[in-house]
C-alpha positions, -999 to 999 in steps of 0.1 A, spaced: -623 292 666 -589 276 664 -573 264 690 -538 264 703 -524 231 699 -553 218 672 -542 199 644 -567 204 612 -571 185 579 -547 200 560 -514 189 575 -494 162 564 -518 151 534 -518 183 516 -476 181 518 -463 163 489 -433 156 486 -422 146 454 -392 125 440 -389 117 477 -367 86 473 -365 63 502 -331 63 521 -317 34 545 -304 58 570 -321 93 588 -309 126 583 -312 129 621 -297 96 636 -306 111 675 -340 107 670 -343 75 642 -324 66 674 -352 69 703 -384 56 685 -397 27 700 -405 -11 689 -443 1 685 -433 33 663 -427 39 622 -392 39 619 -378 72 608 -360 63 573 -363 93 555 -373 136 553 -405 126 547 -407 106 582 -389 127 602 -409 160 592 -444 139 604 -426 129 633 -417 162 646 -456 172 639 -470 146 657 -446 144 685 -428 182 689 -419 178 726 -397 147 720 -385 156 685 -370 194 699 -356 179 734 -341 149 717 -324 180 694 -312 204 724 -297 176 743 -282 162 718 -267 198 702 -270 220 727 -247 219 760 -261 226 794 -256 236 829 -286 221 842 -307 204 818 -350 214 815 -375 198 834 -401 204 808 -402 211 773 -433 231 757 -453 251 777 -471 274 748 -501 293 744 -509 309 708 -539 319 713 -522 347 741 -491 348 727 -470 327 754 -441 309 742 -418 286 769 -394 263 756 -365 241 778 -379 255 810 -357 251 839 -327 244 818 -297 269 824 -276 273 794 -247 300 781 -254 303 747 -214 318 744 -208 282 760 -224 264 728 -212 287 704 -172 299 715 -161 276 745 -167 243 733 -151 245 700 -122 269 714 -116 236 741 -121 209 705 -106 229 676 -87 263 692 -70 270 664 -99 263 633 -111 294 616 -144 311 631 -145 339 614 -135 356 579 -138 389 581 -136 401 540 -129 437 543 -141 465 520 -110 460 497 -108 427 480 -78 407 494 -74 422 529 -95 395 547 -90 385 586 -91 353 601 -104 349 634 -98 314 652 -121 301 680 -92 309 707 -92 343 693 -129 349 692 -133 335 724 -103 358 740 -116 388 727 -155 382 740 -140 378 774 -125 412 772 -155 431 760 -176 414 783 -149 423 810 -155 464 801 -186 461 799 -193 449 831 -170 476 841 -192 501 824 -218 488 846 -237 460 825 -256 431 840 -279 401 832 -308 418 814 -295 449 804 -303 465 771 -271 472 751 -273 486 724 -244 482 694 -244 506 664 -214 487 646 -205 477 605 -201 441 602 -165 429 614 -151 408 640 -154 432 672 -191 441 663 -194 397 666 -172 395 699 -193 427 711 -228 408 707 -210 376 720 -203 396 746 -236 405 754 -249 367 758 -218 358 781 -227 386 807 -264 376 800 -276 415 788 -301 421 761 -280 428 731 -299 453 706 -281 452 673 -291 483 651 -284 483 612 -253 510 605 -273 527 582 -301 538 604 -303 574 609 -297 592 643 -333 598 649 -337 560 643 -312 553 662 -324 577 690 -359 557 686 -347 527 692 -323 536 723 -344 551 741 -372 524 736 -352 497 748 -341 522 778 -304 511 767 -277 528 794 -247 520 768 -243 523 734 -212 504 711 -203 518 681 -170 526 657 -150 556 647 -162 554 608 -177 523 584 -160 514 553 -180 505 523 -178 509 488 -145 523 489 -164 553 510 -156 563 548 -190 568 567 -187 589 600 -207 565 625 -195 584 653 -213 615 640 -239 601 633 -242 584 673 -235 618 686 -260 632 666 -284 601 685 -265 608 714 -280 648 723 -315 627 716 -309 602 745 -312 616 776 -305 583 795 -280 572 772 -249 571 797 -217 556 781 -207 551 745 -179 526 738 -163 534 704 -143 507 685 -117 516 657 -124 507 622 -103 534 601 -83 551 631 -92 583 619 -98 607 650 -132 617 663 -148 641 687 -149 624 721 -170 633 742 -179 631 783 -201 600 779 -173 579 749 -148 553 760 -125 539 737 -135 502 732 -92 485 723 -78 507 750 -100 495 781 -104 459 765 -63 461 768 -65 466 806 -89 438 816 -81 400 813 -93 376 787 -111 353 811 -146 360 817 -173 330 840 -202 332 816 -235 337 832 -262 306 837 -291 314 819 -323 302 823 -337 293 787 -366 312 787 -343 345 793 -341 372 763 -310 367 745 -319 397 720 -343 423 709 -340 430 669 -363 459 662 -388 460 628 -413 475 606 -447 469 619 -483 484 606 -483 514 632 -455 537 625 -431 528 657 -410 501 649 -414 472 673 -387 454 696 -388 419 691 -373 394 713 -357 366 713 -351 335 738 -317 319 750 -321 282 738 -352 276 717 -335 304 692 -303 296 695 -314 252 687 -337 266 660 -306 284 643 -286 259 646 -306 231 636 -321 255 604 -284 259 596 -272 223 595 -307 210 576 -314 238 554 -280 242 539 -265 213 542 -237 223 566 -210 197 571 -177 201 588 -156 222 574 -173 242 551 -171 275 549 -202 295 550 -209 326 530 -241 349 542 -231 380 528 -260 395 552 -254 431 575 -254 419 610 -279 448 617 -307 424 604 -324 387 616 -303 369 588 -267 383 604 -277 373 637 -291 337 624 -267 327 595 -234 348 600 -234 345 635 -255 321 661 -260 292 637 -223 286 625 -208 293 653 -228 270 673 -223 241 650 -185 254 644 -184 267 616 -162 291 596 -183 318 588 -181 349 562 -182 387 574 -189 404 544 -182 442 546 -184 457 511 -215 457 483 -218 426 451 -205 458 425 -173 471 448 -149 473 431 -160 454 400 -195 435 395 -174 403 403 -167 412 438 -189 379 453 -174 352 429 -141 367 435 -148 362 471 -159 336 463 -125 321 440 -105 331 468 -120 319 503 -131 289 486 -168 295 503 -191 264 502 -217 279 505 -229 320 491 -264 328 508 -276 363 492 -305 388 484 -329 384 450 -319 421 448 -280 420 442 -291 388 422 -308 415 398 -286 440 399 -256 416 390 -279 401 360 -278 434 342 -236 435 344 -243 400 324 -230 364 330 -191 375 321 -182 385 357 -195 354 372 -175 329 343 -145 349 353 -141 335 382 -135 296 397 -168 289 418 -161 251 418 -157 254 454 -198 262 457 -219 235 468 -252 252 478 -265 286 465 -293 303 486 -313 334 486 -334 358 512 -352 383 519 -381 384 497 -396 364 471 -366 352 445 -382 358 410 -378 331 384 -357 346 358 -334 358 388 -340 319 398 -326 304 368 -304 331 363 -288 322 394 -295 284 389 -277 279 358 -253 305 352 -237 310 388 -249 275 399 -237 259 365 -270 233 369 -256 212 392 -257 229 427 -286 232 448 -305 266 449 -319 272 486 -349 299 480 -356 303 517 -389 323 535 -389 336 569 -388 363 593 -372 390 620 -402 367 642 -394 332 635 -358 332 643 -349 307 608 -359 296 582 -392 282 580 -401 273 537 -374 259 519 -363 233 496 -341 216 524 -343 195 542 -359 166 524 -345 135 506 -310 137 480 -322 147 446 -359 159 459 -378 182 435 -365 218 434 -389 246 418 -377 274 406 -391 306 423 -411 291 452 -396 286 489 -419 252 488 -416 225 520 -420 234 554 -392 233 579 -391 201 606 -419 215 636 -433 240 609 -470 235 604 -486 259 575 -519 268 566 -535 291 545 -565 312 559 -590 333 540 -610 363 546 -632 349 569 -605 332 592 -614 299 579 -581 272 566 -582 267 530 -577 230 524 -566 213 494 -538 225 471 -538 250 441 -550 274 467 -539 311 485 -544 326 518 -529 344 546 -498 324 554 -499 312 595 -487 286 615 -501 262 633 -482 248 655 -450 266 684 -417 260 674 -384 268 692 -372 300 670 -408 320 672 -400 356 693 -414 358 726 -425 391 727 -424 430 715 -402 445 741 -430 467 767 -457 460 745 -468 427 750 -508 433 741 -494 453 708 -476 413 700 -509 395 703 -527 417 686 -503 418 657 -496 381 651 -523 364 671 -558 381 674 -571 382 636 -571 343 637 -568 329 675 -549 299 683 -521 303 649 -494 325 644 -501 348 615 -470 358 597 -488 388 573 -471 374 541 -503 361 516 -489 324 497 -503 299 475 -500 263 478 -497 247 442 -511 217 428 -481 194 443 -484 211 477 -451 234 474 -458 269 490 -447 304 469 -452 337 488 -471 361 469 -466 392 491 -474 410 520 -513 416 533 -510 445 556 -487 480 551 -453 469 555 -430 468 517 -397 447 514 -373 472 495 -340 452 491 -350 431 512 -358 452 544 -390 450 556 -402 489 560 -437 501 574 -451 525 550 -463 542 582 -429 553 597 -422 570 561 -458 587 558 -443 600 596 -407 613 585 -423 630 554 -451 645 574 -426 660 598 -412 681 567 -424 718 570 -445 715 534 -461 687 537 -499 683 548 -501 650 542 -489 619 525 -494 581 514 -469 557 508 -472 527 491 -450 499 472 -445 498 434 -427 468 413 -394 474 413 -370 453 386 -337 459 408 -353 458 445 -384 442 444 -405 469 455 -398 505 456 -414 534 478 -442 555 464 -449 585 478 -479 606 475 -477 641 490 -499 669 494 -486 703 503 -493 732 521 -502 765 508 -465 769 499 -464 771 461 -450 803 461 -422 793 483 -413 762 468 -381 767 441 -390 736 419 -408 707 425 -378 688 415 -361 709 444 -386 694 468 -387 664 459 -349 660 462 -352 676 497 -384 651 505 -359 623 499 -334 634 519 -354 643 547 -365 608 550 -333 591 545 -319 613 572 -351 603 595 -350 559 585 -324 554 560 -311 554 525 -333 526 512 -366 537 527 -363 574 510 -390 571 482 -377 565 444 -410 577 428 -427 615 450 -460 625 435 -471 663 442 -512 653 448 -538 681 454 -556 658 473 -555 619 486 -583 595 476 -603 597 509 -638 586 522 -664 605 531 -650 590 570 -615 605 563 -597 573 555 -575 575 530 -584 543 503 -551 532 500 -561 506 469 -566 529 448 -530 544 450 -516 507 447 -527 505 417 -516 538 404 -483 527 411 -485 496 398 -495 510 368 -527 491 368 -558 520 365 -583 498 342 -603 489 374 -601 507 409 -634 485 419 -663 502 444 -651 538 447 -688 549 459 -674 555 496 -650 584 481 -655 621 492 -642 629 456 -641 610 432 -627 634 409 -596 632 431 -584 597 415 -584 611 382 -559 637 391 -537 615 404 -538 588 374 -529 618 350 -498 630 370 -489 599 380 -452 587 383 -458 559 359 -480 579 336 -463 568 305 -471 529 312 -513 541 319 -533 546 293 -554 573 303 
């Protein structure tokens, strides 16, 4: 049994951390700063990392006094339980995390750059100073306390990346409400899902989304959520194109009420352990889960990620090119620059609008610092060859990073030397929608410290690894895989799945007590670097998005032909993975048109239900599904089959019918890669 706060074996001596050289002075002067006569002086990455291991309640309140401001500062500083899923950081502190990320730099620097919004259309970019940020949170905070809102209320905001989506969220965390930020591409029954989960009273959204050089009606598409809502009561709807939309009983116009109520707003004392946020995603039973998030220990592990990982300095200007709808907006384009005051990017458009150069021309002219992107525009933009990329001046660059999913090497050293030139660093970073940051990366550790290509590799300060095999047992030594978990609490982890506590411990917690497991499998080579090697349970990462196979087998079983199906992921060159679908029918042949027809309608039945990347690439028409003689469907045997790989499907003496998988290899999707 493992226990909560036990330290095992393979800790610090399995980290190695080459070319380490030493340095005379520490990356974190606050705490090289309060070690005692009796302690190892903290000198370089290597030290400090140990030092926030061994000692994790005086390594993270050294960091949130130090970067954080307070009302009231905490009276204690971890009060964690893993093995039950309870997670207390900065107790009895009262913070406003608006404070720490608007206020203090509006008082310092009023008039230095927040935010860039870069529109659709190249050239059209915003600037947003701190004054201005700060002003305009005020005055949505101000209507929505009008409309009702108070400390812990759901609100949920349906809104393309731009500057009012960012004042709207801020917003939020100044009245002290439960922002939940949904991705403007969800459907309206995912929308619908999610609203009425989190029991949200008001809804934010805009008239239309831009993108691509293509007008999206969002309004529609919340109205649509809307009739699905029955305690939905208000809808706020900010401009983005002008255009005019229905309105109904329940909208508001966001600009015209924010122009009737002052820019001055008291923010709210939280206490630290208060949610700040609830981002929903994928998990392994269909119903996509709630997660939230804390006031302080999220908004110190952001920030502290952000300055360490990237190498953030003052005045750079930081480049995440992420949709706010997902953990990495909320992290890296908004609560981790702003609250180390920042200028960051709001990206609106796609890396091929209007030309494949769109990112280094953004690049050329912001003069970014920083461009932190998805493997699967790194991809795409490989095939339009390294011509758009030389086209443009990127001297400006200083760190490259990636997210998301695992960065592949040739889209590694792709990146590395032709975007990079060989001479900036390339930040391949691992984490999750749970931990809040990043938690494997290159950085932090020592100037000029090895850099592999393809493999996240060190563990952030406070994050303790381990790999665990099949029989719940840590896998010591290196040149070794397992289930990825962590050991040890750290400020960032979620605190819970929103009404569904016991569904939280029993996802991260309960296969291996007293660690947090993350459901990503990894290998730890021969030098102790970590690579992730891909996800153990049901959930695929198309693009980047982590989708439950589950929620898709739902949408397509909802459509009128289908008896049944099984989705599964398949290698995908452009997006990592692609969806797989394998669908049985109902006694509908004569009815159907085509099975091209179908399949076309399958598609869009399920990109109506989720969205346009969960709709499944490859739709196999099956008689039957691989089942056991118990009715479970041996799902195995169909990940192979679309991974092409049919040589060995291993024991298969449980199936009802056997004959079943051999119907299935010969239609398959892939067919032309099998030999049958």
């Amino acid at each position: 049994m493992l226990t909560a706060f036990r330290r095992l074996d393979i800790g610090i001596k399995s980290l190695r951390w080459s070319s380490i050289r030493r340095i005379t002075t520490s990356p974190m002067p606050e705490i090289a700063n309060m070690i005692t006569k009796n302690e190892k002086p903290i000198k370089t990455h290597e030290d400090l990392y140990e030092f926030s291991l061994r000692h994790p309640a005086r390594f993270w309140a050294t960091l949130a006094k130090s970067r954080l401001s307070w009302y009231k500062e905490f009276d204690n500083v971890i009060d964690c339980d893993m093995k039950n899923g309870r997670f207390n950081w900065f107790s009895g502190g009262l913070l406003n995390v608006t404070v720490n990320c608007v206020d203090r730099h509006a008082e310092k620097h009023p008039n230095r750059v927040a935010l860039i919004w870069e529109k659709d259309e190249p050239g059209q970019e915003e600037r947003i100073t701190y004054r201005q940020l700060l002003h305009m949170t005020n005055q949505v905070a101000n209507v929505l306390q009008k409309h009702g809102v108070r400390m812990g209320d759901p609100v949920a905001i349906y809104m393309p990346t731009s500057p009012i989506a960012v004042a709207t969220i801020l917003a939020c965390a100044r009245i002290g409400a439960i922002h939940s930020v949904i991705f403007a591409g969800f459907s309206a029954e995912a929308i619908a899902m999610r609203v009425n989960d989190a029991n949200a009273k008001i809804l934010v959204t805009c008239d239309q989304a831009v993108r691509a050089g293509k007008t999206i009606n969002l309004k529609q598409t919340v109205d649509d959520a809307v009739a699905q809502c029955p305690n939905l009561q208000t809808v706020l709807v900010a401009r983005r194109t002008g255009e005019d939309v229905p309105m109904g009983p329940k909208d508001r116009s966001l600009q015209e009420e924010m122009l009737d109520v002052s820019t001055t707003y008291t923010p709210a004392k939280m206490a630290a352990n208060d949610h700040l946020f609830m981002l929903y995603t994928s998990g392994s039973t269909g119903k996509p889960k709630g997660l939230l998030h804390s006031q302080a220990g999220y908004l110190l592990y952001a920030a502290v990620s952000h300055r360490h990982v990237f190498d953030f300095r003052e005045g750079d200007i930081f480049g995440c090119v992420a949709d706010i709808g997902w953990i990495t907006g909320h992290s890296y384009v908004i609560y981790g620059p702003l609250c180390n005051g920042g200028t960051t990017l709001l990206f609106e458009s796609t890396p091929v609008y209007p030309d494949p150069g769109r990112y280094w021309e953004t690049v050329q002219r912001l003069k970014l610092t920083h461009f932190y992107g998805a493997p699967t525009a790194i991809r795409l933009l490989i095939k339009h060859g390294d011509s758009w990329v030389k086209k443009y001046d990127r001297s400006s660059l200083r760190v490259l990073a990636s997210v998301g999913e695992p960065l592949n090497l040739e889209a590694w050293n792709w990146f590395y030397s032709v975007v990079g030139e060989e001479k900036r660093d390339l930040i391949d970073t691992w984490w999750q929608t749970e931990t809040g940051g990043v938690a494997l990366a290159p950085r932090p550790s020592a100037p000029g410290a090895k850099i592999v290509g393809g493999k996240p590799m060190r563990p952030m300060f406070g994050i303790d690894p381990a790999l665990v095999n099949r029989q719940g047992k840590i896998v010591t030594g290196n040149d070794v895989k397992g289930a990825l978990c962590i050991r040890q609490p750290w400020p960032g982890l979620a605190q819970t799945i929103y009404g569904d506590h016991k569904r939280f411990v029993d996802t991260y917690f309960k296969d291996y007590p007293g660690v947090y497991l993350t459901g990503d499998g990894a290998m730890r080579d021969n030098e102790g670097f970590y690579q992730i090697t891909g996800r153990i349970d049901d959930v695929i990462n198309v693009t980047g998005h982590r989708l439950d196979t589950a929620e898709v087998e739902a949408a397509l079983n909802r459509h009128p032909n289908v008896a049944e199906s099984a989705v599964v992921g398949f290698p995908h060159e452009i997006t990592g993975e692609g969806v797989y679908a394998f669908v049985v029918l109902k006694d509908v042949a004569d009815k159907i048109e085509s099975p091209e027809i179908l399949k076309k309608e399958l598609r869009n039945h399920v990109r109506n239900s989720i969205a346009s990347y969960a709709a499944p690439e490859l739709i196999q028409i099956c008689a039957a599904l691989p089942k056991t003689r118990s009715g479970k469907i041996l799902r195995r045997v169909l990940k192979r089959v679309a991974s092409g790989k049919t040589d060995d499907f291993g024991d298969i003496t449980t199936l009802a019918e056997p004959e079943v998988i051999n119907d299935i290899v010969v239609n398959s999707c892939l067919r032309a890669k099998i030999k049958i």
